[in-house]
NUDRENNU-204114 format. One line per 5 residues: number of its first residue (from 1); their letters; for each residue z, x, y of N, C-alpha, C, O. Coordinates in steps of 0.2 Angstrom, whole numbers, plus 5000, padded with zeros to 4 digits. Layout:
N
NUM = a = Z,X,Y,Z,X,Y,Z,X,Y,Z,X,Y ~ ...
end
This chain:
80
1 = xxxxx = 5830,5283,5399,5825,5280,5397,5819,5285,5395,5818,5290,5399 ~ 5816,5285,5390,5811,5288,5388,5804,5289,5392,5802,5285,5396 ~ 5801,5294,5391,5795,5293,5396,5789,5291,5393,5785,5291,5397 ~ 5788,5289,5390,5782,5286,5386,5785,5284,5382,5790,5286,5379 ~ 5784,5274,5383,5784,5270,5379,5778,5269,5375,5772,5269,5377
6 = xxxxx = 5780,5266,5367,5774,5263,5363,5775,5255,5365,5780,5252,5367 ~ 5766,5254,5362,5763,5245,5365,5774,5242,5364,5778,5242,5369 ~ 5775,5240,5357,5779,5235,5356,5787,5239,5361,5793,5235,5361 ~ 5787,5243,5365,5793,5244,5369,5790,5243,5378,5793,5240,5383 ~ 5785,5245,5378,5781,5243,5383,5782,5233,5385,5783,5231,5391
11 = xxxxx = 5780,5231,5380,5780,5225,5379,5787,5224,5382,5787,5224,5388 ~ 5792,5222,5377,5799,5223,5376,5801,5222,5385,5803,5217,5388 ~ 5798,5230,5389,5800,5231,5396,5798,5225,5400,5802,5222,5404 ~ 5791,5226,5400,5788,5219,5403,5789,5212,5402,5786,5208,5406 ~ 5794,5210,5397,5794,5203,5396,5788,5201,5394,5786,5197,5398
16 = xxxxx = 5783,5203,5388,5775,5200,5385,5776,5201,5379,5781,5204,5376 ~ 5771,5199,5377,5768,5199,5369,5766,5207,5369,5765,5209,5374 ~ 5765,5211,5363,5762,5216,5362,5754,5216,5361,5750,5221,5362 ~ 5752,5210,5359,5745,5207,5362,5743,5209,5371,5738,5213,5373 ~ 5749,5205,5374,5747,5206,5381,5745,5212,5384,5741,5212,5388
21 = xxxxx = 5750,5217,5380,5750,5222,5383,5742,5227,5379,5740,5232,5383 ~ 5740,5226,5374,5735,5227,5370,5729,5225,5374,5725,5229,5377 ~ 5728,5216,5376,5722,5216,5380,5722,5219,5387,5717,5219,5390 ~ 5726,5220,5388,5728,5223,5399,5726,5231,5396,5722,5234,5399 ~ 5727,5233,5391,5723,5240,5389,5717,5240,5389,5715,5245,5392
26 = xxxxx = 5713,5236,5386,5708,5234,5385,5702,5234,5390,5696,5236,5390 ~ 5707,5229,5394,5702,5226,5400,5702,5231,5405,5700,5231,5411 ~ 5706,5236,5402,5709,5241,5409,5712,5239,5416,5713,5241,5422 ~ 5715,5236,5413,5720,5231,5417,5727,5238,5418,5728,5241,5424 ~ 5729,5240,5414,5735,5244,5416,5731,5249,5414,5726,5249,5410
31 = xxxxx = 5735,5255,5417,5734,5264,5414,5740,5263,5407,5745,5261,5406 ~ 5737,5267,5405,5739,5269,5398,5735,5276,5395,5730,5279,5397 ~ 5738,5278,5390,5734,5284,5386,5734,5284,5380,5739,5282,5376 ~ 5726,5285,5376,5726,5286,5369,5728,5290,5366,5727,5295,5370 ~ 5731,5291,5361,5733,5295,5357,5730,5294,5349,5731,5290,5345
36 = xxxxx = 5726,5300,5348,5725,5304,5342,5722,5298,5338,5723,5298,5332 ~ 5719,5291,5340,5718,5285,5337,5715,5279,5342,5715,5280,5348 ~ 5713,5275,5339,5712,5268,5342,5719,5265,5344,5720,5265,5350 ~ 5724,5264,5338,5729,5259,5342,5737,5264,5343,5743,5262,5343 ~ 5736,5271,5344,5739,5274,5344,5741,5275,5356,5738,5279,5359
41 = xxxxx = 5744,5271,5357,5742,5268,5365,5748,5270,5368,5753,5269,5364 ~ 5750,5273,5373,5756,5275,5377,5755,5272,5382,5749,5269,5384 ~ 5764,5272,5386,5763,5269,5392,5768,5272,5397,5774,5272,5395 ~ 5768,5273,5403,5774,5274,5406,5775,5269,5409,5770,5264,5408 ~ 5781,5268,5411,5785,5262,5416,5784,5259,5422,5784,5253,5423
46 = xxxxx = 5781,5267,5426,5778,5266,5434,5772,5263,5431,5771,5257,5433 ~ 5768,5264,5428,5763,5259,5424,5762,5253,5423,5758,5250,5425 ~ 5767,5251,5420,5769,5246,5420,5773,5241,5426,5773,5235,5427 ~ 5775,5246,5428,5777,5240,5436,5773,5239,5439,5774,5235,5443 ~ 5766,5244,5441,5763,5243,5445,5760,5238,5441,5761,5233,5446
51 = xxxxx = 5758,5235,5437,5753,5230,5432,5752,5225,5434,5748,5222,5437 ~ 5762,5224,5432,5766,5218,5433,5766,5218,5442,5763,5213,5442 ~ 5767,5219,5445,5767,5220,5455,5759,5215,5454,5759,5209,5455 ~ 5754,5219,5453,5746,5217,5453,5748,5208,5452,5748,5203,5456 ~ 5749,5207,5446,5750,5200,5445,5756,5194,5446,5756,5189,5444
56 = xxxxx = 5761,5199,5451,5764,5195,5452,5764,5190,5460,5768,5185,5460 ~ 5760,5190,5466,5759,5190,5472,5756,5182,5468,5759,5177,5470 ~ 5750,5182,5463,5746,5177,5462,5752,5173,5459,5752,5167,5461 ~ 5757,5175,5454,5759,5169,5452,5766,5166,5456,5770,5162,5454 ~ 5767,5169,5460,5770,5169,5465,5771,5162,5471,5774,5157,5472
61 = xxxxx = 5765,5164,5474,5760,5162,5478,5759,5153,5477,5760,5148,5480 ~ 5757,5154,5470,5756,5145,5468,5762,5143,5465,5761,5137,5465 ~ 5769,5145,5462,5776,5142,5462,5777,5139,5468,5777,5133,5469 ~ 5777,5145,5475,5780,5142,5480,5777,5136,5482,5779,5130,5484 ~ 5771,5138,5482,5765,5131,5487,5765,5124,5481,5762,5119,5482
66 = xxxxx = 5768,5125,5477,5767,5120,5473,5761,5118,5470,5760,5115,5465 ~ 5755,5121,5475,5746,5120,5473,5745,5124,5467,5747,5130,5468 ~ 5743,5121,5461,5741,5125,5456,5734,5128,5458,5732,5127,5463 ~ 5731,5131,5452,5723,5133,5456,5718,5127,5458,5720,5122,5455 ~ 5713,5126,5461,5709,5121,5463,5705,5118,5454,5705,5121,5448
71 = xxxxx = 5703,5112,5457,5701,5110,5449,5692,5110,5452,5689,5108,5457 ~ 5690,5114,5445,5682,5113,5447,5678,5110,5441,5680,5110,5435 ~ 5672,5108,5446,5669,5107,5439,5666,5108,5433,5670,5112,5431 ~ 5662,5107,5430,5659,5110,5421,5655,5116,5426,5655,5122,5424 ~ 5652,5115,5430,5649,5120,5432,5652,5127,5438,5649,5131,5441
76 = xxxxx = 5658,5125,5438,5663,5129,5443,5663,5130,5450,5665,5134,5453 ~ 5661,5123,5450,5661,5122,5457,5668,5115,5458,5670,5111,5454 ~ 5670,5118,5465,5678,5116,5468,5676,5110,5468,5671,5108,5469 ~ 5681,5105,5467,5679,5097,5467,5683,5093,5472,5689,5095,5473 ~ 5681,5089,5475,5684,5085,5483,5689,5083,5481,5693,5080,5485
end
């Protein structure tokens, strides 16, 4: 396997969208590296598994328990 993947094999890896993996860049969600440009983005692998690792616990977590997130109000508060 190559050692730097681009956004769309990145993607590919992780099972997302290349959007996905575009905004988790963005929000500095994943490590990644710029290259010589704005959308010119590398990625390694251990990168991306740590990513996916981060967000998997949470959806994880609510599959098993059946509880989706709590439902709140207009103003974000938990409702009885």
């Amino acid at each position: 396997m190559k050692t730097w993947l681009t956004v769309a094999e990145s993607a590919e890896y992780a099972g997302v969208s290349r959007d996905t993996i575009y905004t988790a860049c963005e929000r500095r969600e994943i490590r990644h590296a710029r290259i010589a440009g704005r959308r010119a983005i590398r990625l390694r692998t251990g990168w991306i598994d740590a990513w996916l690792e981060r967000h998997a616990p949470e959806a994880q977590d609510r599959r098993v328990s059946g509880n989706p997130l709590p439902a709140t109000t207009e103003r974000g508060e938990a409702r009885p």
